[in-house]
Every structure is written in structure tokens, then in C-alpha cells.
ROBA-582348 format. One record per residue (C-alpha): x, y, z; residue in one letter; residue number from 1. Coordinates in nm, 3 decimals, padded with zeros to 5 digits. Last residue first. Example, Ala and Ser with C-alpha at 12.3 -4.5 7.8 and 13.67 -1.06 7.14 Angstrom:
ROBA-582348
<rec <01.367, -00.106, 00.714>, S, 2>;
<rec <01.230, -00.450, 00.780>, A, 1>;
This chain:
ROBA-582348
<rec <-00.879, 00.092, -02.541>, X, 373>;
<rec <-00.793, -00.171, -02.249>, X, 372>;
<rec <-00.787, 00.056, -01.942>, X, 371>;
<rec <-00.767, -00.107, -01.655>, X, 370>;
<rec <-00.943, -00.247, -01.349>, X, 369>;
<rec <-00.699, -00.378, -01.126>, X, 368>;
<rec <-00.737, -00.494, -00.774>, X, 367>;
<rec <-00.756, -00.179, -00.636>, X, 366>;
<rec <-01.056, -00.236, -00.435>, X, 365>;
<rec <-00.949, -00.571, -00.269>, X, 364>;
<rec <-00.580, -00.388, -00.199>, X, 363>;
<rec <-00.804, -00.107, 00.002>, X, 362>;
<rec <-01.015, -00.355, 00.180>, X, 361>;
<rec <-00.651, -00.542, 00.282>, X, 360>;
<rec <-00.553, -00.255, 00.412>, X, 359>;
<rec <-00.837, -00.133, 00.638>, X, 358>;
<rec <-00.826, -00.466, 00.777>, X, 357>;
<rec <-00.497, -00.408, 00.845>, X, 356>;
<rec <-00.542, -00.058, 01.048>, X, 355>;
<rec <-00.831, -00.184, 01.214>, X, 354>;
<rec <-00.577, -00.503, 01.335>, X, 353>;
<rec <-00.339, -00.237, 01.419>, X, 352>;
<rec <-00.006, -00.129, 01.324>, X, 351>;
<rec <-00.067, -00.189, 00.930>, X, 350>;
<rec <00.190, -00.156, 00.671>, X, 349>;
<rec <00.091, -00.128, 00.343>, X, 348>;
<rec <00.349, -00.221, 00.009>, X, 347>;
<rec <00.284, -00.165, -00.396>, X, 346>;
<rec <00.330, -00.396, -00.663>, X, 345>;
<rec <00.526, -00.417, -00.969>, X, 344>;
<rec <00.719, -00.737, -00.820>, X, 343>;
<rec <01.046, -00.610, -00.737>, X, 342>;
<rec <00.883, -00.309, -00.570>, X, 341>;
<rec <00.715, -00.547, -00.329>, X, 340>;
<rec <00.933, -00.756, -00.252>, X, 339>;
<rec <01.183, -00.409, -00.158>, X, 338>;
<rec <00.877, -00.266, 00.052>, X, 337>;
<rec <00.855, -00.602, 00.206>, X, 336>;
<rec <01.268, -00.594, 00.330>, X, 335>;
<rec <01.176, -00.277, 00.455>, X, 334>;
<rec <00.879, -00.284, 00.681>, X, 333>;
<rec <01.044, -00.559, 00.858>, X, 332>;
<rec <00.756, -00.612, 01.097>, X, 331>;
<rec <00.795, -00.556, 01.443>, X, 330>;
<rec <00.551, -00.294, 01.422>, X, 329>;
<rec <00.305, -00.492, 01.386>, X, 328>;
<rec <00.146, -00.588, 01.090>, X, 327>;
<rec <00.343, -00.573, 00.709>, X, 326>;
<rec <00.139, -00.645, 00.396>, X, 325>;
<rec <00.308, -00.719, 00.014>, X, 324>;
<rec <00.158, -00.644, -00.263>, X, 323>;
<rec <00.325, -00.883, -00.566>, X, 322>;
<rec <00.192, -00.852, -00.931>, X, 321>;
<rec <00.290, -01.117, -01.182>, X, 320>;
<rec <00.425, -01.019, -01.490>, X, 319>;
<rec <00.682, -01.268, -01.548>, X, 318>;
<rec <00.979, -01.051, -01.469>, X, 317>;
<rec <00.812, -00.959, -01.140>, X, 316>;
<rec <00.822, -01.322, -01.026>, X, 315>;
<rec <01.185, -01.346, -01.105>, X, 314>;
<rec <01.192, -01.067, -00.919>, X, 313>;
<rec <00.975, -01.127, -00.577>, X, 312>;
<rec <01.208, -01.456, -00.608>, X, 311>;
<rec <01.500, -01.256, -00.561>, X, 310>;
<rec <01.343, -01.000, -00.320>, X, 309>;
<rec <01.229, -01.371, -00.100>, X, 308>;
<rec <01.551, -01.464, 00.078>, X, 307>;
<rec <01.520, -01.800, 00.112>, X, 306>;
<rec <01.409, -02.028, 00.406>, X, 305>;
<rec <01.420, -01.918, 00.775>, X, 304>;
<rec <01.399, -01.619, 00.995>, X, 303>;
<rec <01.258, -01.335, 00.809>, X, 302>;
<rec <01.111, -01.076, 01.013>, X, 301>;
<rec <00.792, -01.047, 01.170>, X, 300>;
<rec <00.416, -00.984, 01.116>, X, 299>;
<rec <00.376, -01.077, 00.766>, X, 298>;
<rec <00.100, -01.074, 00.470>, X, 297>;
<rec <00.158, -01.194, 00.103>, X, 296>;
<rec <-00.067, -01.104, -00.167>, X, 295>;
<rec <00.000, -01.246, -00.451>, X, 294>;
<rec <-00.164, -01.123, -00.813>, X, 293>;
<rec <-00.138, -01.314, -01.147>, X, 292>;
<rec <-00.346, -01.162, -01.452>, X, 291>;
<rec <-00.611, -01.367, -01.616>, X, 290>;
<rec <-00.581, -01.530, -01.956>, X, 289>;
<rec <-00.358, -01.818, -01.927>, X, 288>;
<rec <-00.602, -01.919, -01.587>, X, 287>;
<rec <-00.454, -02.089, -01.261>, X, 286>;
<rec <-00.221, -02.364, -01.226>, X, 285>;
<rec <00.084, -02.159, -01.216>, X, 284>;
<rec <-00.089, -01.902, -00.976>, X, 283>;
<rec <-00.031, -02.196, -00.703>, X, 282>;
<rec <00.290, -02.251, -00.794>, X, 281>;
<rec <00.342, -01.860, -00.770>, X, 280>;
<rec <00.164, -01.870, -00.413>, X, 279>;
<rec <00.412, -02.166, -00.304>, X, 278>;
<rec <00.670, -01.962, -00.386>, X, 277>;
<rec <00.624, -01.641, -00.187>, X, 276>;
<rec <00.540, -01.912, 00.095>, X, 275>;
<rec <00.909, -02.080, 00.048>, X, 274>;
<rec <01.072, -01.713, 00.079>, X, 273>;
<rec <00.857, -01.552, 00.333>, X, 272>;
<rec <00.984, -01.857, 00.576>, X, 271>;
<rec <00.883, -01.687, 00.971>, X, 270>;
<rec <00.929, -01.976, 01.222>, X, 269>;
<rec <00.699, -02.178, 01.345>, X, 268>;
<rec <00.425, -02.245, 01.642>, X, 267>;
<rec <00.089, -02.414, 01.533>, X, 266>;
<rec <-00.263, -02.252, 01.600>, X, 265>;
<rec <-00.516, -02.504, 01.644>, X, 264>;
<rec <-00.850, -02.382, 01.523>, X, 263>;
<rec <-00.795, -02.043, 01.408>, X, 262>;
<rec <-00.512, -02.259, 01.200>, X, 261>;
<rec <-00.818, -02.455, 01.033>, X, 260>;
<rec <-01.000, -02.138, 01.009>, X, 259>;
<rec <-00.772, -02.005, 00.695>, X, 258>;
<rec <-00.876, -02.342, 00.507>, X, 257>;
<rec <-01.249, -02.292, 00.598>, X, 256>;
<rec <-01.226, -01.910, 00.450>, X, 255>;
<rec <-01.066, -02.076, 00.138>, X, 254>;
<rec <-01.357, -02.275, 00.060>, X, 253>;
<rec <-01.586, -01.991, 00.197>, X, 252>;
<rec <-01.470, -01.813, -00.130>, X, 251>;
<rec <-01.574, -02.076, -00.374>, X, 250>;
<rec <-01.444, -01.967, -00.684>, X, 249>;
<rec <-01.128, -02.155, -00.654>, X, 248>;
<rec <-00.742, -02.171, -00.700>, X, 247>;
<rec <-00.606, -02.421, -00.477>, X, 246>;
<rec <-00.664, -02.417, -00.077>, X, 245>;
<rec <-00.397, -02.474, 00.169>, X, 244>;
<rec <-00.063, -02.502, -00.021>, X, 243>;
<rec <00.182, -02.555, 00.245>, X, 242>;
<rec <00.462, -02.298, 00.358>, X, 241>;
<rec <00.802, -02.406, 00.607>, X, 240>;
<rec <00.897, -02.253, 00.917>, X, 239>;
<rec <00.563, -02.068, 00.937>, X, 238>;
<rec <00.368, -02.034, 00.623>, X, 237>;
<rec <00.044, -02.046, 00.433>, X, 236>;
<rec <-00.080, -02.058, 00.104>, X, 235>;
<rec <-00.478, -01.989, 00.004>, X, 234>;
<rec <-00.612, -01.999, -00.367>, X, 233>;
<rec <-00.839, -01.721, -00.527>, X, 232>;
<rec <-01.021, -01.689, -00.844>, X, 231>;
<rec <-01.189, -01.319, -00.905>, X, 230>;
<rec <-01.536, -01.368, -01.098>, X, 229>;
<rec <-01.617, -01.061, -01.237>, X, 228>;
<rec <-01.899, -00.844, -01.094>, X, 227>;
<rec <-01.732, -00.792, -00.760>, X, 226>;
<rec <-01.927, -00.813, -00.458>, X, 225>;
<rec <-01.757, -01.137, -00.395>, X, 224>;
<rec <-01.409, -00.961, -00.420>, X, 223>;
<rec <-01.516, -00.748, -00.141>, X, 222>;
<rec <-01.613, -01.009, 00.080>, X, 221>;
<rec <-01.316, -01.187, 00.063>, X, 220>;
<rec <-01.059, -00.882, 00.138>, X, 219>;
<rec <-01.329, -00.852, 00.442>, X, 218>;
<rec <-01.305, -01.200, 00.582>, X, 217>;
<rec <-00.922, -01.142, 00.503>, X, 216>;
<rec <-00.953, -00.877, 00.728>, X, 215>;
<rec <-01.133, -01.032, 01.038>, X, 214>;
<rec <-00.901, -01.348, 00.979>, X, 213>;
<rec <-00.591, -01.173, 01.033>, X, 212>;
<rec <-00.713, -01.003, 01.351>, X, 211>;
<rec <-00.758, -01.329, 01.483>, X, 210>;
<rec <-00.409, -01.422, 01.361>, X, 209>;
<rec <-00.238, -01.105, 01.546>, X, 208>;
<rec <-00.385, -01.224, 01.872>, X, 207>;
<rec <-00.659, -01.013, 02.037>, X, 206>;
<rec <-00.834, -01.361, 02.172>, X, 205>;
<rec <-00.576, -01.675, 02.135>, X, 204>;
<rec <-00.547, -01.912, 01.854>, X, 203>;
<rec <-00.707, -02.272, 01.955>, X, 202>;
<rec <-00.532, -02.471, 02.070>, X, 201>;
<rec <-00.204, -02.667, 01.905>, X, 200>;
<rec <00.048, -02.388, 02.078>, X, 199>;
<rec <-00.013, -02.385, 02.444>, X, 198>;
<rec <-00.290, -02.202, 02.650>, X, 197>;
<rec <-00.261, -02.317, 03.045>, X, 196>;
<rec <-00.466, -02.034, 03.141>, X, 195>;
<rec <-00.559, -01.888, 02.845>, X, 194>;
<rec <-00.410, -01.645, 02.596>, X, 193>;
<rec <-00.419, -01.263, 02.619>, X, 192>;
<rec <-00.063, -01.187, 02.760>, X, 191>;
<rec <00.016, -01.434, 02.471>, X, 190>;
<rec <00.279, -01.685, 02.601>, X, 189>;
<rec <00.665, -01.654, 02.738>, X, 188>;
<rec <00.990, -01.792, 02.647>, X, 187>;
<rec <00.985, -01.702, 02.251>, X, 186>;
<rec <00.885, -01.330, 02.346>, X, 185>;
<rec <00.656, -01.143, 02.042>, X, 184>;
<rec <00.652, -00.777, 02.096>, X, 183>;
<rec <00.302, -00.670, 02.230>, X, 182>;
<rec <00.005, -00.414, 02.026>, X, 181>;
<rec <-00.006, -00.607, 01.778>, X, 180>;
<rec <-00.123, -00.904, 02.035>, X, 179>;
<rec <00.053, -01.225, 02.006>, X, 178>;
<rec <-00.074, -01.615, 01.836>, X, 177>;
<rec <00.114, -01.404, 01.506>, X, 176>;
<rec <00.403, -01.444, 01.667>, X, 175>;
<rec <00.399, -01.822, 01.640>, X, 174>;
<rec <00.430, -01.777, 01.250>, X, 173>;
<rec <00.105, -01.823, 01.055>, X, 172>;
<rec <00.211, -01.594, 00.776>, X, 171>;
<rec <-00.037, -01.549, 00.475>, X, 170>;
<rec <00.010, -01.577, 00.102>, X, 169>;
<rec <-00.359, -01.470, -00.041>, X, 168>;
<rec <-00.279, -01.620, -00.449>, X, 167>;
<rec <-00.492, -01.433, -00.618>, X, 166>;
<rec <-00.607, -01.508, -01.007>, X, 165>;
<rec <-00.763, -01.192, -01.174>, X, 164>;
<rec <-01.013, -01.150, -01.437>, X, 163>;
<rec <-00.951, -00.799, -01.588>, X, 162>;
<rec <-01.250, -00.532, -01.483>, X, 161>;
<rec <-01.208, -00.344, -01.823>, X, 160>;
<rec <-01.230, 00.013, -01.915>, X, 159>;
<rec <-01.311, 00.113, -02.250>, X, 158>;
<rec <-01.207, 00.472, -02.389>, X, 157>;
<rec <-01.338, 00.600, -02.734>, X, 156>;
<rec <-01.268, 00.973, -02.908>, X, 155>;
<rec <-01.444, 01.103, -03.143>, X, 154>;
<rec <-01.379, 01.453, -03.297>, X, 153>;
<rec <-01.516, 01.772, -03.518>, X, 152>;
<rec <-01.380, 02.103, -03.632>, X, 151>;
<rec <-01.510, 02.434, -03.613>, X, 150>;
<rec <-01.475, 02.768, -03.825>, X, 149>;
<rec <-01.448, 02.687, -04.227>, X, 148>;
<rec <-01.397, 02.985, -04.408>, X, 147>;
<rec <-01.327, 02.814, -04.742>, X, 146>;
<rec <-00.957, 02.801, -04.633>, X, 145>;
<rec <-00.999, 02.756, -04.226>, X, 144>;
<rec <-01.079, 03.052, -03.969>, X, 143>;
<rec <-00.826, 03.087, -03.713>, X, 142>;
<rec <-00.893, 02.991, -03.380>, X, 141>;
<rec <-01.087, 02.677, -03.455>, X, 140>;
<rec <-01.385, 02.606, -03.247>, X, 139>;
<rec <-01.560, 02.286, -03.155>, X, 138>;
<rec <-01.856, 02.193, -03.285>, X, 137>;
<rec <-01.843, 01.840, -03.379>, X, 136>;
<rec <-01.833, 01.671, -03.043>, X, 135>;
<rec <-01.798, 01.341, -02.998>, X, 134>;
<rec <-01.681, 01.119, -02.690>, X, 133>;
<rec <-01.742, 00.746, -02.655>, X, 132>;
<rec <-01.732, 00.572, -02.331>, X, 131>;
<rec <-01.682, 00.195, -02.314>, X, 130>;
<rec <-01.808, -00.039, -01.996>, X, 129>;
<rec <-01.661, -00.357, -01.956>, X, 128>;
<rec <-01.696, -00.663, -01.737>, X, 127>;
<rec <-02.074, -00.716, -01.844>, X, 126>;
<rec <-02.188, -01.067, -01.713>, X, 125>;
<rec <-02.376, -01.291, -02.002>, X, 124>;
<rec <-02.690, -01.386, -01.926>, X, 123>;
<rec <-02.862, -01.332, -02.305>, X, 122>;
<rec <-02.548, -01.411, -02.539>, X, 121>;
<rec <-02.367, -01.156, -02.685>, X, 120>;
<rec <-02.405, -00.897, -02.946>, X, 119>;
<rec <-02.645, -00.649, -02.743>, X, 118>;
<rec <-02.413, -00.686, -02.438>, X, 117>;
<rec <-02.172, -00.449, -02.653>, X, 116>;
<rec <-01.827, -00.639, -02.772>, X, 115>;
<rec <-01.463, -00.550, -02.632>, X, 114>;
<rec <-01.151, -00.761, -02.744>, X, 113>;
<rec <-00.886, -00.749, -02.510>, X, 112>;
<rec <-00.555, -00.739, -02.621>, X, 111>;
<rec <-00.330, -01.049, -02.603>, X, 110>;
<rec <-00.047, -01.095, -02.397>, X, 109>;
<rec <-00.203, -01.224, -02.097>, X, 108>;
<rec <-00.366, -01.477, -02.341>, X, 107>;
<rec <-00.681, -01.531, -02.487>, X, 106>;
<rec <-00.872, -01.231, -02.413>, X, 105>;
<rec <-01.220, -01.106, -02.343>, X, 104>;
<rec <-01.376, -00.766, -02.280>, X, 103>;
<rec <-01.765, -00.781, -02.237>, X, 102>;
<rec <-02.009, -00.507, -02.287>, X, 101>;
<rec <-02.202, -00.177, -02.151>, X, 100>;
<rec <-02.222, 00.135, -02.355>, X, 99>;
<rec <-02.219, 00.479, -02.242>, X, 98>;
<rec <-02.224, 00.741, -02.458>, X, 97>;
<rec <-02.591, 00.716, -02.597>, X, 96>;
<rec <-02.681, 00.825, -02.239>, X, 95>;
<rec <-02.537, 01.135, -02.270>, X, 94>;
<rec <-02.168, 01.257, -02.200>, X, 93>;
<rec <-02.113, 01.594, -02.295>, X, 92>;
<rec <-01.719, 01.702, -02.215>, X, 91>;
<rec <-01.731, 02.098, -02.073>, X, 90>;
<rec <-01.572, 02.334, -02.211>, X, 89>;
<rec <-01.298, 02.596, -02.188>, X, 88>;
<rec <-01.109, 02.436, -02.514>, X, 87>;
<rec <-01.151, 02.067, -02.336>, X, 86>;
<rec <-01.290, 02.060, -01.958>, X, 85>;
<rec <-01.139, 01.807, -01.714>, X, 84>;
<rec <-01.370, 01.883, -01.442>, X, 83>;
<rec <-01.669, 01.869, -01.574>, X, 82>;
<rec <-01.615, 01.504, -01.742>, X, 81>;
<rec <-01.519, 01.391, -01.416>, X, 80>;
<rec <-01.884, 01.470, -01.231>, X, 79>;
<rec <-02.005, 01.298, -01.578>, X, 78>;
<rec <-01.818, 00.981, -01.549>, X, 77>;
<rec <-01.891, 00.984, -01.200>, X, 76>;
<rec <-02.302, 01.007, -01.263>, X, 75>;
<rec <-02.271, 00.747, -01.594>, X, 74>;
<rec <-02.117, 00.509, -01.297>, X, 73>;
<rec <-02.365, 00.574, -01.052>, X, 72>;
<rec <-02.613, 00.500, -01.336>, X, 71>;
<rec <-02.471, 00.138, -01.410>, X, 70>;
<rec <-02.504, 00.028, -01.074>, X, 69>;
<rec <-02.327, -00.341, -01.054>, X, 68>;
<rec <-02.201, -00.157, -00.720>, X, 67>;
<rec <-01.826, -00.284, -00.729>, X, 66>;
<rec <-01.767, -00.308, -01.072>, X, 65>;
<rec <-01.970, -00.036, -01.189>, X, 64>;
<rec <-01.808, 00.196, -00.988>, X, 63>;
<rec <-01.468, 00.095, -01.108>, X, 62>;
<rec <-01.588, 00.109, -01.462>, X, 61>;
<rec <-01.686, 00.483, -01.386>, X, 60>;
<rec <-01.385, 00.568, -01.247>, X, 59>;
<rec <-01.163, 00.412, -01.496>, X, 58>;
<rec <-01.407, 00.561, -01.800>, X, 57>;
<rec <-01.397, 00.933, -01.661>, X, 56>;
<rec <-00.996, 00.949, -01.600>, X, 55>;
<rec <-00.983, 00.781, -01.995>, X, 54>;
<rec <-01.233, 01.010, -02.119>, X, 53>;
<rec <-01.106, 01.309, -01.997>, X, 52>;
<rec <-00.765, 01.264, -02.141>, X, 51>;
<rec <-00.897, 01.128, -02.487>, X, 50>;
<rec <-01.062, 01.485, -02.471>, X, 49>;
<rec <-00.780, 01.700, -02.375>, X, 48>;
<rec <-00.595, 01.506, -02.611>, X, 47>;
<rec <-00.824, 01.593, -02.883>, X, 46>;
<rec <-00.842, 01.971, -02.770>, X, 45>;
<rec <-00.467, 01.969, -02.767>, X, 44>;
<rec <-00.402, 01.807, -03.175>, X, 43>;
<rec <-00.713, 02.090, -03.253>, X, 42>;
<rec <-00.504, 02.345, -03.144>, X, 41>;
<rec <-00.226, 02.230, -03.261>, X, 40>;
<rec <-00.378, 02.185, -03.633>, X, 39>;
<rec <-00.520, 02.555, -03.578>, X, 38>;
<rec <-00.169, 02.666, -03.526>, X, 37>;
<rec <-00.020, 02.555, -03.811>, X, 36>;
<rec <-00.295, 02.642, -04.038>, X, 35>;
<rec <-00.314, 02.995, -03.913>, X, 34>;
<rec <00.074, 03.011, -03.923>, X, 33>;
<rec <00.055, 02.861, -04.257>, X, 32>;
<rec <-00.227, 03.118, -04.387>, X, 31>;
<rec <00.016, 03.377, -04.300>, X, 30>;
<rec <00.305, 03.265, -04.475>, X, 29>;
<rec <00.076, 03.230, -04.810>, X, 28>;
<rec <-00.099, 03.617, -04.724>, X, 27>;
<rec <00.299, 03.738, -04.636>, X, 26>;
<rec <00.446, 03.597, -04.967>, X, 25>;
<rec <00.335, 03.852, -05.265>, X, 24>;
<rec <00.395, 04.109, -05.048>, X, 23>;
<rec <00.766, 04.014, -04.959>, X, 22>;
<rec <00.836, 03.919, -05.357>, X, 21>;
<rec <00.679, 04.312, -05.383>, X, 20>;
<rec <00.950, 04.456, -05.117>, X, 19>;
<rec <01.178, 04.243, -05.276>, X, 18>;
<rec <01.253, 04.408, -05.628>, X, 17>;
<rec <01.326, 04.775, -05.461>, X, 16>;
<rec <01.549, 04.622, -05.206>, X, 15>;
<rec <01.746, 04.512, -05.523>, X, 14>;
<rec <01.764, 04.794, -05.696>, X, 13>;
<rec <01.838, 05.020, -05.366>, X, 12>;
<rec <02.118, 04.751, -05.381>, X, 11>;
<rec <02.232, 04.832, -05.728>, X, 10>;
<rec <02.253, 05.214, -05.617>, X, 9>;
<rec <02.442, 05.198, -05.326>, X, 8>;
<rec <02.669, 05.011, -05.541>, X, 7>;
<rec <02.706, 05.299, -05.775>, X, 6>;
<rec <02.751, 05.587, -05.536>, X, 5>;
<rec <03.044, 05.384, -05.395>, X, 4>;
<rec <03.196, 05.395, -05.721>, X, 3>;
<rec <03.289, 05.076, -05.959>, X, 2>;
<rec <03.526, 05.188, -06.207>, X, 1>;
């Protein structure tokens, strides 16, 4: 007959016969945690790293790109570097890190290939600048099997100023012949225009268009600081849009087609729509391998042609980038916004003409430099 006293027995048996399976086990289970959480350790340290390198390598590149000063760059990189510290330290970035090259592609959809300067052709413009990480003392927490206490990395970031192709889209409605600072009145003139000013002359001082010019002088001048050649082409619209200047290098070639209208400044109504458009057809006969960027600019409101968030869409769906500019504050700050967010892009509003040239400087200096590796 099975007794109580005998099955408290069996089981002190059986305790008795794990206690040493337990001993036996605790060194192995252990030296899994150990292992376990050294190999997470070392997973964050490496993403600390690739972290650092990337924020390091976009600022640098962008510093490049605009002052062709390769040790401003290696000085951001570095000011970066110290501040995103890996395992409490700080990222060493000597010279040897830094090398200078040339990203190419095909096609949109291809990746960039990167080569140094020292395997291309004497002359040929750097557009890249790659960043290489090591280290091969950093710490594990846990010793290793054999004792082993640090563990090495390398981690590589490029950053790429991408040739572009700009289509400036900009509104030469008769509201811009006003003031920003006065709401546009179809049965009276420009306070600031003329004695006996009509539309045809010349566009009058303080108007909208004047202050159009000034930052589109400046959007210009940025991009010809640049160290990769940007191609732009130049649509405008009132009540219908024309194709002013086709894509070009020649930046004073598109400044003489803006001037024409400083010139003798036509009425119209306001077609976003049909000058949305135009700037597409004019990115259509642009490069396969640079990335498509409109900028379109308006002072008003909608008033004739096609609605343009369906277009900003299609547009979108292609992967071309729309920003989208609203002056004045009769602007329809909205409607842009939506363009904008239908074509990846992002939307300013300006309520003065410091205020837009301001924007367009900003748009000129975020015209993209990316990360290709």
C-alpha cells in the first residue's frame, strides 16, 4: 500500500537527483546569458555607430557641397561624432576616414555607385564624400570563451549631392504687380505704380513680382555655388502657363526669361493647375538619372484651370518632389500645403518679400543631399 510517508520519500529522491543536474547546468546557462547579452551589446554599439556616422556624413556632405571646403566638413563630422557617443565614447574620425569621390547612377532607380577621386579621371567634380568608422577596442561586458574582452567594427556611410532637375513654376498673376503688404483690387492699380501705370509696363516698385525676382536671384545663386551641376527650366502662369526657359545650366538664361515679365508685366488670372503641368513637361525632358523637383510659387488663390492636388499626385506617384511657396497673405495657404503633401514635398509661406527670399534660400539648401550607403 502506498503510504504518505512513502511518497514523501520518492520525491526527496527525486529532489535529491536534481540538485546536481541543476549544478551541472548553471556554468552552461550562465555562459548564455553572458553570450546573449554581449551579442546585444555589441548589436547597440554598432548601431550607435552606423547612427553617428550617417548624422556626421549628411552634415558633412552638405558642407562640402556648398563651401567645396573639405576641412569644414571633417570639422562637422567630428563636432557630430562627439555628440552621438557609442558605449560612453566618443566616435574617432581621422583623416584616413574621410574619403572624397563620385556617386553615379543610371537610372532613378538604380543605386549609386561610389568610387574615390583616386580612381577617376584627373578633373573630375567630387559629389560624394564617404566616412568610415572602426574601432577595434571596444568593450564587452562579459568576458568571452577564451577570455576574450573587446570586440571590433566598421561601419561606412556615403553621402551624395544627387543631380537634380528643377522646374521653378512661378505665378505672374496681376496680383503679383501689388504690394504684400496690400490686398489685390481688380478696379484699382498698385498704390506703388506710376502715374498712368497700366498692365504691359514695366512691373511696379514694391510689387509682389519684384520681390519675386530678388529671391529667385538668390534660389539661383545658391545652386551656382553648388558643386554639382543643378539643371533648371523656368514655367510661368497667369490665366494660362508657358514654358519660358527649358532645362539648362545656364542660370542667367533663366534669369533673362524671369526679366521679360519685369519688363512688361501682363494681367491674368491665377491657373496653378496648367503651370504645375507645364513644370512636369518640362522635367520630362530632363535627365533619367537625376531626381525631379518643382517649385511652384503663388500669391493668390486658384481662379482658373485644374485643380492642381490631383496632378500634385499623379506627380507624387512618379517620384517627383513638389515644394510649394505661398506670399501674401492672401494666399491659399491650404490648398498648397495639400500640393505639397501629395507630392513628398514640404510647403513655406512667406508674408514678406524678406520673408520669401528667406524661403526660397532655405528650399536651395535643402535640395537633397542623401544618403546613398
Amino acid at each position: 500500500m502506498l503510504t504518505f510517508e512513502k511518497i514523501l520519500s520518492k520525491a526527496g529522491r527525486r529532489s535529491g537527483a536534481v540538485i546536481p543536474l541543476v549544478c551541472l547546468l548553471m556554468p552552461i546557462l550562465v555562459i548564455l546569458a553572458a553570450f546573449s547579452i554581449n551579442f546585444a551589446h555589441m548589436e547597440l554599439v554598432r548601431t550607435q555607430a552606423q547612427i553617428a556616422s550617417d548624422a556626421s556624413v549628411r552634415a558633412a556632405g552638405r558642407t562640402f557641397a556648398l563651401t567645396g571646403d573639405i576641412n569644414a566638413a571633417k570639422a562637422i563630422a567630428r563636432n557630430l561624432a562627439k555628440r552621438n557617443s557609442m558605449n560612453r565614447r566618443p566616435i574617432a574620425m581621422p583623416d584616413s576616414a574621410f574619403t572624397l569621390g563620385a556617386s553615379t547612377r543610371a537610372f532613378t532607380a538604380e543605386r549609386f555607385k561610389f568610387k574615390p577621386l583616386s580612381q577617376l579621371p584627373s578633373g573630375t567634380k567630387p559629389n560624394s564624400l564617404k566616412i568610415d568608422v572602426n574601432d577595434n577596442s571596444q568593450q564587452h561586458l562579459f568576458p568571452n570563451l577564451g577570455g576574450q574582452r573587446t570586440f571590433s567594427f566598421n561601419r561606412t556611410a556615403i553621402s551624395t549631392q544627387i543631380e537634380v532637375d528643377i522646374a521653378l513654376v512661378l505665378d505672374r498673376s496681376g496680383s503679383m504687380a501689388y504690394a504684400a503688404d496690400e490686398t489685390f483690387n481688380a478696379y484699382a492699380f498698385p498704390r506703388a505704380s506710376p502715374p498712368g501705370w497700366n498692365f504691359g509696363q514695366p512691373a511696379p516698385p514694391r510689387s509682389r513680382w519684384l520681390d519675386l525676382v530678388t529671391a529667385s536671384n538668390s534660389f539661383l545663386s545658391y545652386l551656382e555655388q553648388s558643386f554639382v551641376d543643378e539643371n533648371v527650366a523656368l514655367a510661368t502662369y497667369g490665366t494660362t502657363a508657358t514654358t519660358d526657359r527649358g532645362m539648362t545650366k545656364n542660370y542667367q538664361s533663366v534669369r533673362q526669361g524671369i526679366a521679360v515679365y519685369t519688363k512688361s508685366f501682363p494681367p491674368g488670372a491665377t491657373n496653378i493647375g496648367d503651370g504645375i503641368n507645364n513644370g512636369a513637361t518640362l522635367l520630362s525632358s530632363g535627365r533619367s538619372f537625376a531626381s525631379k523637383v518643382i517649385l511652384v510659387m503663388t500669391d493668390g488663390r486658384r481662379t482658373a484651370g485644374p485643380d492642381p492636388v490631383p496632378i500634385a499626385t499623379s506627380l507624387g506617384k512618379q517620384g517627383v518632389i513638389i515644394f510649394t511657396v505661398t506670399f501674401s497673405n492672401e494666399a491659399d495657404k491650404t490648398l498648397m500645403a495639400n500640393v505639397a503633401a501629395a507630392g513628398n514635398g514640404k510647403h513655406f509661406h512667406a508674408a514678406t518679400g524678406g520673408n520669401l527670399q528667406a524661403v526660397f534660400e532655405d528650399i536651395a539648401r535643402s535640395i537633397p543631399t542623401i544618403i546613398t550607403q
